[in-house]
C-alpha positions, -999 to 999 in steps of 0.1 A, spaced: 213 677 734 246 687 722 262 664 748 246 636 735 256 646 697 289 648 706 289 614 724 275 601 688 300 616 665 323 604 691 317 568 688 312 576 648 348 590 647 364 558 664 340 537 641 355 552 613 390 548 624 384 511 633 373 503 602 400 520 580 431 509 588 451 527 557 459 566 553 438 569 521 414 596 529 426 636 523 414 659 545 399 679 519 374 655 502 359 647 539 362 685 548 376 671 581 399 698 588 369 722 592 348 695 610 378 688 633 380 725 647 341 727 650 339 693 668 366 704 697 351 738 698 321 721 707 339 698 731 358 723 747 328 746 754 308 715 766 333 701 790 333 667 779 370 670 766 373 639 748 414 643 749 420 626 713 454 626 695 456 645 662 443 626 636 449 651 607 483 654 600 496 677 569 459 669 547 458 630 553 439 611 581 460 584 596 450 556 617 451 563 659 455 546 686 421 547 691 411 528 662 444 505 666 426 494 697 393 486 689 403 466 655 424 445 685 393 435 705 373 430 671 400 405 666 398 385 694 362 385 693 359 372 655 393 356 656 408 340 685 372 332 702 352 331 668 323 325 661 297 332 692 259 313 690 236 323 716 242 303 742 272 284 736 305 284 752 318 312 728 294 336 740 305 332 774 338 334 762 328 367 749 315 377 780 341 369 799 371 392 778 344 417 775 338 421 813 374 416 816 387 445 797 359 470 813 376 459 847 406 467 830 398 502 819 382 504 860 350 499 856 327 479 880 308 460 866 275 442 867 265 405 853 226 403 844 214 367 841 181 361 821 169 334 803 162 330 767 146 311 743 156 296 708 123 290 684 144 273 663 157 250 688 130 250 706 153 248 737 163 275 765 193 286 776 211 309 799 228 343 787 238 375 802 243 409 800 278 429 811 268 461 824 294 492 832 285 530 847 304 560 839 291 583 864 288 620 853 276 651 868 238 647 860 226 613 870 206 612 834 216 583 814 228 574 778 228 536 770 256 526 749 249 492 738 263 464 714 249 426 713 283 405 713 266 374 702 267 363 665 242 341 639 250 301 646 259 302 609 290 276 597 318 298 584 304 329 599 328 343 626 303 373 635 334 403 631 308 424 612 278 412 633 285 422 658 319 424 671 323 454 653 297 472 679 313 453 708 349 469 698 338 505 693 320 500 726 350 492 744 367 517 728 345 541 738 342 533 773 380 529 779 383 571 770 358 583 788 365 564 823 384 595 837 367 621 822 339 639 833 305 638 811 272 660 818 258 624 816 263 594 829 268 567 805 256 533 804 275 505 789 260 473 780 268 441 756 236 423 752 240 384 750 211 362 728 203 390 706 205 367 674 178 346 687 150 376 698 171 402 711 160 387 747 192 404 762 177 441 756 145 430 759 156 414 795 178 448 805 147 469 799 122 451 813 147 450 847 145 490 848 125 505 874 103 538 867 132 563 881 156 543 860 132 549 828 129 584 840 165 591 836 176 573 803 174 603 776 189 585 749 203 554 734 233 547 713 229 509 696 265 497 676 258 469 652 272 457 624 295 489 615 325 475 597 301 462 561 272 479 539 261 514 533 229 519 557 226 533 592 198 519 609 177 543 632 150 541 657 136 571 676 107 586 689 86 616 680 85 650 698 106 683 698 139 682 703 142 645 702 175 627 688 151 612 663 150 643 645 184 658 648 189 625 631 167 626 602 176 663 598 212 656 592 208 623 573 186 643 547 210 670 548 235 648 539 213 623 513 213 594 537 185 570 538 177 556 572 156 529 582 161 503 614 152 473 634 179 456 664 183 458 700 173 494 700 138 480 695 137 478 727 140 509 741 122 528 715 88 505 724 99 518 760 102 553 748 133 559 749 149 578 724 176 563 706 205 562 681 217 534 659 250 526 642 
């Protein structure tokens, strides 16, 4: 389980430097010095050496590389390919940088086809998923997933919703290709979620039983960069992510409540985590 944590506060670190771009934060009012030392401790002694650079420098958090990088794709996500309907040439567009930088970091990856449906249209479409395997030493999965579709809203360029999660994604996946996890992690943008998350609904539904077997946990980015709420969906039982979750949100007088493509998996029952 601490694997897993450290996976999350992982991706929770790089969210956070994404999303503030300015040295504004001291060390002391975050108590980040202290939590830096515990966190590589627990790295260390876990072998999942996440080799970061220092991001505490004489009391003040600066912005990384790390964050640098994933404000860049969030850029040409929202910016240069805008806004991304379900369906439309935008969200292949999408696809296609996405898929292109995984290949990039050297990843193989894996297009999923499906068909979805629009209510509102009342007209079908074709979408896809991008699919990318960090092999580790246990063949026991975390899915890491982020929908890089956005509403078909004029004016809306979808950087909060969701190319936020799509840019901490690739983030993430780009440090850990070369290092070796306890886990093998699973990273997937969902296409169509805006219109009935049909691209998580599709990649679960594709799983066979062995597959189901082996995914202990899912980590859902969405919608990071604007509000105040993290959104969480997990199920019950000892031990489970859903409540090291809760423990720590009450700890720290967060309210948490949730409902996106982790749906999914947590009707499957598989446990999962939501940004």
């Amino acid at each position: 389980m601490k694997s897993i944590r450290i996976i999350i506060l992982m991706i929770a670190m790089l969210f956070m430097l994404a999303c503030f771009p300015f040295s504004f934060f001291k060390a002391n009012d975050l108590t980040f010095q202290n939590a830096e030392s515990s966190i590589e401790n627990q790295i260390e002694s876990e072998s999942t050496l996440l080799a970061t650079e220092e991001v505490v420098e004489t009391g003040i958090i600066t912005r990384d590389e790390y964050g640098e990088n994933a404000r860049q794709y969030l850029e040409v996500l929202a910016g240069d390919i805008g806004d991304r309907p379900s369906g439309s040439a935008n969200e292949t567009s999408a696809a296609n940088f996405i898929q292109r930088k995984l290949e990039e970091f050297g990843y193989t990856t894996e297009t999923q086809w499906f068909t979805a449906y629009d209510d509102y249209e009342g007209a079908s479409f074709g979408s896809f998923n991008i699919i990318a395997i960090k092999q580790g030493d246990s063949d026991k999965q975390i899915v890491i997933g982020a929908h890089y579709d956005s509403v078909d809203d004029e004016g809306s360029q979808g950087a909060d919703d969701n190319a936020s999660g799509v840019a901490v994604l690739l983030e993430t996946a780009k440090r850990v290709v070369n290092i070796e996890t306890p886990y093998t992690l699973v990273f997937v943008a969902f296409g169509a979620e805006e219109v009935g998350l049909w691209g998580s609904a599709y990649f679960v539904d594709e799983l066979k039983t062995g597959e189901q077997i082996n995914i202990i946990g899912m980590v859902n980015l969405d919608s990071l960069v604007a509000g105040d709420k993290a959104y969480v969906y997990g199920n019950e039982g000892p031990g489970s992510m859903r409540d090291w979750v809760l423990e720590n949100a009450q700890h720290k007088g967060i309210k948490i409540e949730g409902r996106t493509d982790e749906e999914m998996f947590y009707e499957d029952g598989t446990p999962c985590e939501c940004s």
